[in-house]
Every structure is written in structure tokens, then in C-alpha cells.
NUFI-444438 format. One line per 3 residues: number of its first residue (from 1); their letters; for each residue x, y, z of C-alpha. Coordinates in nm, 3 decimals. Layout:
N
NUM	A	X,Y,Z  ...
This chain:
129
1	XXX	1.514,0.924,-2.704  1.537,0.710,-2.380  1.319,1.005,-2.223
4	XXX	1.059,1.013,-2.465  0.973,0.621,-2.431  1.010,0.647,-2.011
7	XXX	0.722,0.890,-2.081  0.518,0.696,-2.311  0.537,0.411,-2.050
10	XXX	0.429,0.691,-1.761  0.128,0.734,-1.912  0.026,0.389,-2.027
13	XXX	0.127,0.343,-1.668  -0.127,0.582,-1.556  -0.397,0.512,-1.787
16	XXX	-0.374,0.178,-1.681  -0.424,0.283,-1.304  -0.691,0.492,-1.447
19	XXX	-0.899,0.212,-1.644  -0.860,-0.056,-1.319  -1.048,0.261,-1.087
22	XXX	-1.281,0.336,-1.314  -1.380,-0.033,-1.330  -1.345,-0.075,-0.941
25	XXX	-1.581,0.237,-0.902  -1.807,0.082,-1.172  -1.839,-0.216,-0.932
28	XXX	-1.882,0.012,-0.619  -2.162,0.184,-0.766  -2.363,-0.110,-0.904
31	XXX	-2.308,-0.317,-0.590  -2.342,-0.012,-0.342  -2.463,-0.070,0.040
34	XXX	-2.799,0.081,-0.082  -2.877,-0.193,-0.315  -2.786,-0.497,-0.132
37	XXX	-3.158,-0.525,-0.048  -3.171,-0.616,-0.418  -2.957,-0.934,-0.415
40	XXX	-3.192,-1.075,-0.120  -3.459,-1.306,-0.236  -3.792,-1.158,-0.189
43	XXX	-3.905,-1.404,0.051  -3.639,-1.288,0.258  -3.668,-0.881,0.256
46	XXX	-4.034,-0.864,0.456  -3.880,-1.070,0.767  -3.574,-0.853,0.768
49	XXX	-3.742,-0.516,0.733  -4.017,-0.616,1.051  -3.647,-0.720,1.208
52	XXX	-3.491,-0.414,1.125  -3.792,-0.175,1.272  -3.709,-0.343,1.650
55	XXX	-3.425,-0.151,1.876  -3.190,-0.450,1.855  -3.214,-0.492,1.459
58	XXX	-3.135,-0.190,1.404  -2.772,-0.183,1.612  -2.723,-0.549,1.494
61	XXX	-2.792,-0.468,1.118  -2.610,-0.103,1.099  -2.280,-0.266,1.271
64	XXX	-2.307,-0.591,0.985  -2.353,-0.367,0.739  -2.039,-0.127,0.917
67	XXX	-1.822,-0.464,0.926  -1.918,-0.594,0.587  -1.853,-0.220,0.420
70	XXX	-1.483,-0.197,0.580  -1.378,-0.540,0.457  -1.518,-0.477,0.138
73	XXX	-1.406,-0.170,0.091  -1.118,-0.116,0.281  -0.957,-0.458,0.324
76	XXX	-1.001,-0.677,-0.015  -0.903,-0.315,-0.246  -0.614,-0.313,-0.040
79	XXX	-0.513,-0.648,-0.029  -0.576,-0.654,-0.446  -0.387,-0.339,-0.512
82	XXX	-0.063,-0.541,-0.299  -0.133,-0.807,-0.512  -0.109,-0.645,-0.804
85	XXX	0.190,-0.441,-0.735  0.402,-0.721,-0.526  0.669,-0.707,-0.788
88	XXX	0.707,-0.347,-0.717  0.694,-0.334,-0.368  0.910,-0.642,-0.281
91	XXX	1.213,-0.370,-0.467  1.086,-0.148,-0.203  1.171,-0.371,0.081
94	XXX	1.491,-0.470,-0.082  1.597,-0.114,-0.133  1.549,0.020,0.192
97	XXX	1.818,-0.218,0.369  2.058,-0.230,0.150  2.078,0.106,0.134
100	XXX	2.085,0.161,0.505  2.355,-0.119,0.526  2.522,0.060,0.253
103	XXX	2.508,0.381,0.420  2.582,0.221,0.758  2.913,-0.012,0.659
106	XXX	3.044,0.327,0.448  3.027,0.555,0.747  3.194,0.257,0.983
109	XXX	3.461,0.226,0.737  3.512,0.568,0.656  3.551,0.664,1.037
112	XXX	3.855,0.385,1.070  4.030,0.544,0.763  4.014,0.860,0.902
115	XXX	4.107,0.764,1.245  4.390,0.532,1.023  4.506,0.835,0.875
118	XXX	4.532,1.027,1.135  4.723,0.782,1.331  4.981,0.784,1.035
121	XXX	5.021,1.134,1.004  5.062,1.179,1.379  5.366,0.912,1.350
124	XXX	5.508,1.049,1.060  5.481,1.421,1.245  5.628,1.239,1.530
127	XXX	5.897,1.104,1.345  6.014,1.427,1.154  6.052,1.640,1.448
């Protein structure tokens, strides 16, 4: 039974995933690089374009709009996906070490057993002959 309900949970997980990129790529498309022009005022858009046409407005606007499209698409997704899964990843970085301390304190204590035990039989062996 516990199966069926980890599934259920799967995919409301994913469906949930799902619904947030199909609303993220809802936003990308209605706010895409192509129609920023659009949320300019129209006083604005016949400087920029005489701007644009010279050999320095070009370089200057395509690295802006270079700059503006990796922080808005790289950086604030990324930083708002962390956000939203903080609670899982912080298990993440509390798993990790403890299980490498685990792993490191058993194999340091395991080796001085052994090398205890073999000490003991070797004096017991001793002692019998």
C-alpha cells in the first residue's frame, strides 16, 4: 500500500514540475528578446533604432542584450529553482558528510579491531606453543 501512495506523490511531484515549466515557458515566450522593443515607449524606439544602425550600437546593444538574456535566463531560473527546492537540497549537503564521516570513522575503527585481533590471537598462539 505504502508503494502505491509513494507513486501517487511521484507524479503529483512531477506534474507539479510540469505545471511551474509550462508557466516559466509561458513567460519566456510572451516576454522573449524579440519583443522587448514592445515594452519601450514609442518615443524611445526611433532614437534607438538610428543608434542601433551605427558600428558601435550595434556591439554595445547585441552584448546588453547577451548580458541581460544570461541573467535572465540563466541566473534568476536558477537561483528560483534553489529557492524552491532549499529544503531538499540542504538534506543533500547534510547527507554527503555524514556519510563520508560514517564511512570514514567505520573503516578507522574497523582497521584497529582487526589489527586488535590479530594482536590477541598472535599472543594467545604465542602462549599455547
Amino acid at each position: 500500500m505504502n508503494r502505491l501512495t509513494n507513486k501517487k506523490t511521484l507524479k503529483e511531484i512531477l506534474a507539479a514540475y510540469d505545471r511551474q515549466m509550462r508557466k516559466d515557458m509561458g513567460f519566456w515566450i510572451k516576454y522573449r528578446p524579440s519583443r522587448w522593443g514592445d515594452l519601450l515607449p514609442k518615443k524611445f524606439i526611433r532614437p534607438l533604432l538610428t543608434f542601433i544602425k551605427t558600428k558601435g550600437g550595434k556591439k554595445f546593444v547585441l552584448i546588453v542584450v547577451f548580458l541581460l538574456s544570461l541573467i535572465f535566463v540563466g541566473v534568476i531560473p536558477t537561483l528560483n529553482f534553489i529557492w524552491s527546492n532549499i529544503f531538499r537540497i540542504w538534506w543533500i549537503l547534510l547527507v554527503i558528510p555524514l556519510f563520508y564521516w560514517t564511512l570514514a570513522i567505520t573503516s578507522v575503527y574497523s582497521r584497529v579491531l582487526v589489527q586488535g585481533f590479530f594482536e590477541f590471537s598472535r599472543a594467545i598462539l604465542r602462549e599455547l606453543k
